[in-house]
N, C-alpha and C positions, 0 to 999 in steps of 0.2 A: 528801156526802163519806163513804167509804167508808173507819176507821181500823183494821179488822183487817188488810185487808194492802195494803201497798205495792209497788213496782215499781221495779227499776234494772237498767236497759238496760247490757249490757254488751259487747264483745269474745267473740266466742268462742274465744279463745287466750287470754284473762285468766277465763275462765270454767273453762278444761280447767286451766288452773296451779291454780285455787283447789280447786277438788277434791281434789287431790294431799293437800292439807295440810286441808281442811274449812273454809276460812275463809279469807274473802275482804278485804284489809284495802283496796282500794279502787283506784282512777283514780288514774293521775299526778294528774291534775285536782283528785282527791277526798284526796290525800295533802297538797295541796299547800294545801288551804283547812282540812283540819283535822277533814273528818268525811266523810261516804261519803253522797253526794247521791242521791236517790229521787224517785218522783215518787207523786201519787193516780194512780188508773186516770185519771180527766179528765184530767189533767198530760199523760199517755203522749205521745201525740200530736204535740202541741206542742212538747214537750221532742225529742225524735225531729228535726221539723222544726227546731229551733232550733238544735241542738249537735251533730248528728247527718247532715247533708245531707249525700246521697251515699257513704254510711259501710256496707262490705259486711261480711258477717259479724256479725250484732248478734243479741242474745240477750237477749228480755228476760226476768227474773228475778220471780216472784209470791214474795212472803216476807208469811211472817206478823207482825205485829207484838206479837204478846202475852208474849214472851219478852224485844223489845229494848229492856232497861233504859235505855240510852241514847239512845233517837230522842228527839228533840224536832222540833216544826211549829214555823217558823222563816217570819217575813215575809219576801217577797223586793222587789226594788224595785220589781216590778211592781204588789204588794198584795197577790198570793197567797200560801200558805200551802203552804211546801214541806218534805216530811219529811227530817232529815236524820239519820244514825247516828254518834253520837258514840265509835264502837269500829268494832273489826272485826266483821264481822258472821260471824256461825256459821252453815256451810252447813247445821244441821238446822233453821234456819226458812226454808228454802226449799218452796217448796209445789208450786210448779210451774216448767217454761222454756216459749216460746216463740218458736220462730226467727222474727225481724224481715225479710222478704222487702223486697228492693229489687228495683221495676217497670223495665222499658225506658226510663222515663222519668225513674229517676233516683228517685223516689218511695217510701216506706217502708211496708209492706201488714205489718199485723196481722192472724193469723190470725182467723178467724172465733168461732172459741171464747173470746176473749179479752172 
């Protein structure tokens, strides 16, 4: 497991808002549970598949974690171990984007470099 950076798949209409302002303060989803959900690189995948089928326009988000005072790895009920951000997150610990491609088939293709 991989803790310098994390990943959260986003909207790219909630990704072009949080620019505006530098900070991203989360998902309905992520507002609604009380902290801004991320995943490991192993997560990506899965998570994509799990919360995410079918969903065009996705964006995923490489952030670095050495600034965010507030992440905590958080059990979930599965047993794993997912990162969560207890604040808004600040878009200077963003590191990288990468557009999340949806196949003919419905399916979610990460680009190669990821």
């Amino acid at each position: 497991m991989n803790l310098k950076y994390i990943y959260k798949i986003i909207e790219y209409n909630e990704l072009k808002e949080a620019k505006l302002s530098g900070v991203y303060r989360g998902s309905s989803k992520d507002i609604q549970d009380g902290y801004i959900h991320f995943s490991g690189q192993e997560q990506v995948a899965s998570t994509l598949k799990k919360y995410y089928s079918g969903t065009k326009n996705l964006i995923l988000l490489k952030v670095e974690t050495l600034k965010l005072d507030h992440l905590v790895w958080e059990q979930a009920s599965d047993g794993n171990f997912f990162p969560h951000l207890y604040s808004p997150l600040d878009l200077s610990n963003l590191i990288d984007e990468y557009e999340v491609i949806l196949d003919s088939e419905g399916n979610h293709k990460l680009p190669d470099n990821f």
